[in-house]
N, C-alpha and C positions, 0 to 999 in steps of 0.2 A: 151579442155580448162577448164574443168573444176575446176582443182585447183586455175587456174587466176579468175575465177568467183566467186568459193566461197572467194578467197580474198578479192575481189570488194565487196563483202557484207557485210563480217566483217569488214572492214575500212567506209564502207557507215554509218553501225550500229555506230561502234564506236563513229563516229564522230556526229552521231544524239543525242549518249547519252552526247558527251563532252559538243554541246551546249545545252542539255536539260537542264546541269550543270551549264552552265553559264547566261543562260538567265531567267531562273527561278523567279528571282529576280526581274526582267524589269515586270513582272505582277507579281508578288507578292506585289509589293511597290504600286501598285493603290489600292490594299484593307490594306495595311499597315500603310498609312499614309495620311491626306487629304494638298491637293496641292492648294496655296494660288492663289487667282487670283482680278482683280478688278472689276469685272463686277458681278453685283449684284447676277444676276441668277445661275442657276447649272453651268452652264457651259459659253462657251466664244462666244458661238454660239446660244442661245436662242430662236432663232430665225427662225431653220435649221430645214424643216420639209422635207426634200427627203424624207428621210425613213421613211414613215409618221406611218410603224408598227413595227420598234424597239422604244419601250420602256426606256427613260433617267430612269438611277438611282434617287432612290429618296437620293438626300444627307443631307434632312433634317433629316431620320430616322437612317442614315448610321452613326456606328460610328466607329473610328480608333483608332490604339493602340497609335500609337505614333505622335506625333506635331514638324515635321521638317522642318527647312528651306529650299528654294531652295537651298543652299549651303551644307547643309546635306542631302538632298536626292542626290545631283552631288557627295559628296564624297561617299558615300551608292554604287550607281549605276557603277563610275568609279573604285570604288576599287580596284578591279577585274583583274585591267588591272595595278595599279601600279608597278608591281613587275612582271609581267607578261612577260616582256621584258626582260627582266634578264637572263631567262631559256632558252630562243630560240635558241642561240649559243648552247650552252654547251647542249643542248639537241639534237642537231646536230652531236654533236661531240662525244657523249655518243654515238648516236643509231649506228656511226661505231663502236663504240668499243664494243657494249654490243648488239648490235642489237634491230631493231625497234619491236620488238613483245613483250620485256622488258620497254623498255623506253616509248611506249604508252600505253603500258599495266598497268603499275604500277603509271605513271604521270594520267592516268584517273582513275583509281582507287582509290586514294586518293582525286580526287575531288569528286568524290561519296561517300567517308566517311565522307568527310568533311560538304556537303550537312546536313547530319542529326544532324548538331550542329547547323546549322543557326539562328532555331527560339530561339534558349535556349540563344545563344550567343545576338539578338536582342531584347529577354528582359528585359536580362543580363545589357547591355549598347550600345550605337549605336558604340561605340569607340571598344565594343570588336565583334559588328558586324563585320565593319569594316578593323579589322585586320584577323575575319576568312575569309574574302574572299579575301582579300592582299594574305596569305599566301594559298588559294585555286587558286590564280592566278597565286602564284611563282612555285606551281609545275605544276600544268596546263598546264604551258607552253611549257614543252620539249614535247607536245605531235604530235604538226605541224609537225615541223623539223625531226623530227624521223620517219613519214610518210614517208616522202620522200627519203628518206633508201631504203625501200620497194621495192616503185615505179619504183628505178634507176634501180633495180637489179630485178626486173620480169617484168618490160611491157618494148616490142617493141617500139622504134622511132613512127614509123606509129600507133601505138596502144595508146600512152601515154595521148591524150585528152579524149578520151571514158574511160579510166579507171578511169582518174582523179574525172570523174565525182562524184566516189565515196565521194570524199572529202563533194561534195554538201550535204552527208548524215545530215551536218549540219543543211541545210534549212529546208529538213524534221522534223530534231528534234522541230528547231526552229516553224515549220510548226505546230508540233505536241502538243509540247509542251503548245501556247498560250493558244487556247481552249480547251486541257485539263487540265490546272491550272485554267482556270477560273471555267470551272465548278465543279475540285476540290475545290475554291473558296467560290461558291456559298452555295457547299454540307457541307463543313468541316470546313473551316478555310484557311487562307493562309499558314500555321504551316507545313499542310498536302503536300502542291504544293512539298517544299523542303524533305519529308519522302516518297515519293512516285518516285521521281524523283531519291533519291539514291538507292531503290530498284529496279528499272530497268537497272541502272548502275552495279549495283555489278551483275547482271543476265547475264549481256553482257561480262564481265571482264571472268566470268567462260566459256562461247566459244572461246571467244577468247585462252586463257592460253592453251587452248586444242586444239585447230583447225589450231593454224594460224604457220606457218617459217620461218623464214628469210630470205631463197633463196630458188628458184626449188631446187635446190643438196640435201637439209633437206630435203624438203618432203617427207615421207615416201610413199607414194599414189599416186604422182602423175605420169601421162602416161608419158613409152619415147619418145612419140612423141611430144607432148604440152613442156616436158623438154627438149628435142632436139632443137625445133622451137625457146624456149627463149633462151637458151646459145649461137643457132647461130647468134643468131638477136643482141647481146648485145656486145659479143666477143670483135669486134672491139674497143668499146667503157667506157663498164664498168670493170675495175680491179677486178679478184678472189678477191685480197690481200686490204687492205687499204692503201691507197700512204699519203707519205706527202701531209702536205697542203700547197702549195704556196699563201702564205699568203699577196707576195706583187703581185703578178698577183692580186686576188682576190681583192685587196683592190683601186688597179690603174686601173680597169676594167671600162671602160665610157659604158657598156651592162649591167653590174650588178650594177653600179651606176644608170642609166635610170630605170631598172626594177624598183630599191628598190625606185623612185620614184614614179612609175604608182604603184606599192604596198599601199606608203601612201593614193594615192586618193582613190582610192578602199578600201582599209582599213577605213578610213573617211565615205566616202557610206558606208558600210557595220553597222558599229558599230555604225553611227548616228541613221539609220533607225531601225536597230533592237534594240538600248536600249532605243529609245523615243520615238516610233509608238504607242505604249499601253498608255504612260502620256498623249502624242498629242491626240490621238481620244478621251478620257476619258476627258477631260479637254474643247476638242472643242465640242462637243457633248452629254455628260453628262450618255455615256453608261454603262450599268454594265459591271464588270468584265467580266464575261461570253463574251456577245457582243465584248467586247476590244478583249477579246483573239481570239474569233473567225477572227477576219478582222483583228489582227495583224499578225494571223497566215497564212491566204490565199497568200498575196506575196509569202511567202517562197515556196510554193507548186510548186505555177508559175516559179517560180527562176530555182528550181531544174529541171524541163519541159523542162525550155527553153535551159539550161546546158544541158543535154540529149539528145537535138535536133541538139543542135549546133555542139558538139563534133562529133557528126558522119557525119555531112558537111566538119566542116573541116579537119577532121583525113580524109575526101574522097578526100579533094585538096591538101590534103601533099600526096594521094597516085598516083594521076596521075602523078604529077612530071612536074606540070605546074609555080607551085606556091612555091617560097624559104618559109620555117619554117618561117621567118622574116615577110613575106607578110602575111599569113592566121594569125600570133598571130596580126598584127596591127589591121587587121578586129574585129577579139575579142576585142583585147584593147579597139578601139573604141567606139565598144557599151557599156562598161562598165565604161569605163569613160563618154565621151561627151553623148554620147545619154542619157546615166542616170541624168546626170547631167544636163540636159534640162527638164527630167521629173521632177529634183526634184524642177529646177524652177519652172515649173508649178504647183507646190503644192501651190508657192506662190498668183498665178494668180486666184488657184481655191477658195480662200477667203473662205466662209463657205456652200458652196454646197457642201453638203455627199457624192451626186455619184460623182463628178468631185476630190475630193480630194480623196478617194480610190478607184479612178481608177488611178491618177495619182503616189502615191504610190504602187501597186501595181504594174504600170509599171514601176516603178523604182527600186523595190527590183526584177524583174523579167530580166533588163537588165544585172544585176550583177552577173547572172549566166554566163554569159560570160567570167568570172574571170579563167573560171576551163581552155577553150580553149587558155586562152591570160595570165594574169601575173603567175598564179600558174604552167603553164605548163613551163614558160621562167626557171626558175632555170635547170629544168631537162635536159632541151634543149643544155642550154650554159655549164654543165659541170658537167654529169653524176655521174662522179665520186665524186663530193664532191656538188651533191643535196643537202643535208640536212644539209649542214655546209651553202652551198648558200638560205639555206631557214631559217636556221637561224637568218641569216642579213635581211632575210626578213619580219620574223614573229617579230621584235626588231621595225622597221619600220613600218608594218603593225596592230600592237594592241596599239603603240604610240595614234592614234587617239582616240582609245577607252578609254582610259583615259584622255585625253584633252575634247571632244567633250562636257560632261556634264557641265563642268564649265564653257566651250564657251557660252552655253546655259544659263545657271544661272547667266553670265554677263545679255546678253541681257532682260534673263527677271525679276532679281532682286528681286525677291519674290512678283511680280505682272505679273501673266503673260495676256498678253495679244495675241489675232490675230497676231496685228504689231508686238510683239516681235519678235512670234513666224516665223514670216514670213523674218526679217529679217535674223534670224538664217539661215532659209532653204537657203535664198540668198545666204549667204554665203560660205554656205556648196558646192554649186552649182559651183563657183569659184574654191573653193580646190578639187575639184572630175576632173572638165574638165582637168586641166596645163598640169596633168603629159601627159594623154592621147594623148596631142595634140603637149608636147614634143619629144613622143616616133616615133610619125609619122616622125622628121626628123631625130633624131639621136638613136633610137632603134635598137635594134638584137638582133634575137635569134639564132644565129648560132652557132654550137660547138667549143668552143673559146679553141687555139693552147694548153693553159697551162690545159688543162682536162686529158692532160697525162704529169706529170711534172718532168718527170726522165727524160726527152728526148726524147722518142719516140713518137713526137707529130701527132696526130689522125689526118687527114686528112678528113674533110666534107664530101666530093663529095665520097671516096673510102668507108667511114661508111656505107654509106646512100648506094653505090650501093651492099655493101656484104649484105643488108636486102632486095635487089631485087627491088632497086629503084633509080631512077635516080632525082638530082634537079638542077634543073635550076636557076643560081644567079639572 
């Protein structure tokens, strides 16, 4: 298996550098710009000696380049994600026709050239900030969708959670990335975070362009046995050729409707905690960059951990044949919705104690590794063949939040921020994470839905799933 593995690495990598690309910015903007509040002291938390040997920034001597409102730092921050939505479809519908080793290959690579304009374009004007990362988020985006190309056409049924996990490569970036932008930060500038960050990108883009194919059959390397094991295991399921898209299947589907809902909440989690975790600690607590990145970074680590652990639990109850596809992703859902969604309540409860609020964050970016076993995996689930056009609709869905969430915030806290603000925001966030989760418990599915072969010869569940040497149980 060794060609499947070194895939799983280079999609892991990839996706480390895409969000090294996107999140950059989310600690870059704490040493960019100073963030308005009404409480006298550094911070909002004055008060907060847990850590009684981190060190608060002194922001008397700290000075910043630029004086933005909350409303300018929520456009700055969402940008990203404007246009972002745009490319999901049509980057779905590309990686069939041009293949996924093109369309993410070249959609990441552009956001890594785009990277080393940031700072020129930021002192430039905040408006043409702004639009380079609008249009670093309109090509960005066919990069999801085109993953899922991939995935449909090299991993097994039984195999599809542990590989997913690659996806997670993102927490690591994100993981990666905080603490060392901050103490790029501390050494250089923030200038440095975004020229440092595009040359690990273009490092990645040159293995990939070399290493990676679009099916076992391309492979030049890979064994006939590993390429035997995947054509047999898929046969039933995924088309050599590319089928039409049943377009009104797809769009009357109450399974791909459900998904693309538990996608928003998850999506919501996801892009609240990773573009406001650095502002929040920095703001309640008065930490250097450094420190910020460091404990924005830790969740993700956990994240990816728990992603890793999970998937091989439950890719082990999809293989006894005890448990329907439907049952083990609700498990995942679960904790990725609701249970998170409690931790992030309790962000609210833990008022300004340090250890109780990063550990409650922490266990709440750590539940959302659950993502990879439960909504990320549903697409591939319900209709192999056109994954990446049904992730599409989901990435359209799923980066929506990332662009709303910062102005949600900049309502609540109005260019004063405070604790209460900030506390109701988390509230709320807490509400829009549980719905879908606790939707999908009654009317959910992931089972391979009739129209995944839509000339007629519709795929039958039970005969798929026994030709890969496995029986399930409704």
């Amino acid at each position: 298996m060794r060609a499947t593995l070194a895939l799983w690495f280079l999609v892991f990598s990839g996706f480390a550098c895409n969000y090294m690309i996107r999140i950059n910015l989310n600690i870059a903007i704490v040493d960019m710009t100073t963030v308005r509040s009404k409480t006298s002291g550094a911070h909002m938390c004055p008060n907060s000696t847990a850590f009684s040997s981190i060190r608060p920034a002194d922001s008397s001597s700290r000075k910043t380049e630029f004086q933005w409102t909350d409303r300018e730092r929520a456009m700055v921050l969402g940008s990203f994600y404007w246009l972002h939505w745009a490319t999901q479809l049509p980057g779905g519908i590309l990686a069939r026709t041009y293949g996924a080793k093109r369309i993410f290959g070249f959609s990441n690579l552009f956001m890594f050239v785009m990277s080393f304009v940031m700072p020129f374009a930021a002192r430039w004007d905040i408006k043409a900030l702004v639009a380079a990362r609008a249009l670093q988020g309109l090509v960005g985006g066919m990069a999801w969708p085109s993953v899922h190309h991939l995935t449909a056409h090299w991993i097994p049924p039984n195999k599809r959670s542990n590989f997913i996990t690659a996806y997670l490569g993102s927490s690591i970036g994100v993981a990666i990335t905080y603490p060392l932008c901050g103490l790029i930060m501390e050494q250089w500038g923030w200038s440095y975070v975004f020229y440092v960050s595009a040359v690990v990108g273009v490092l990645w883009f040159l293995a990939w362009w070399l290493l990676v194919y679009d099916t076992p059959a391309e492979h030049p390397f890979i064994s006939p046995n590993e390429l035997a094991h995947i054509t047999s295991s898929l046969t039933s399921m995924v088309s050599a050729e590319p089928l039409p898209i049943p377009w009104k299947s797809v769009l009357t589907s109450l399974p791909v409707w459900t998904a693309l809902f538990v996608q928003w909440g998850t999506g919501w989690a996801l892009h609240t905690l990773m573009t406001q975790t650095p502002t929040y600690l920095n703001l309640m607590f008065g930490w250097s960059p450094q420190t910020v990145g460091m404990w924005s970074g830790i969740p993700h680590f956990t994240r990816f951990f728990f992603s890793l652990f999970l998937s091989f639990g439950i890719d082990s109850l999809m293989s006894t044949g005890l448990y329907s596809r439907t049952c083990v992703r609700k498990i995942s859902t679960n904790i990725c919705t609701v249970a998170q969604a409690l931790l992030v309540l309790a962000v609210v409860y833990a008022g300004c104690d340090q250890i109780l609020v990063n550990v409650f964050l922490t266990l709440a970016m750590t539940a959302s590794g659950a993502s990879t076993s439960g909504p990320l995996s549903m697409m591939v689930d319900l209709a192999p063949n056109f994954a990446s056009v049904l992730q599409g609709f989901s990435g359209i869905i799923g980066v929506v939040p990332g662009m709303i969430s910062p102005f949600v915030l900049s309502y609540f806290t109005n260019d004063n921020n405070t604790v209460e603000s900030w506390q109701h925001f988390f509230a709320l966030s807490a509400v829009i994470i549980a719905m879908p989760g606790l939707m999908y418990n009654f009317v959910g599915s992931s089972e391979l839905q009739p129209w995944n072969a839509p000339n007629g010869a519709v795929v039958n569940q039970e005969l798929a799933i026994t030709a890969n040497g496995l029986t399930t149980k409704k």
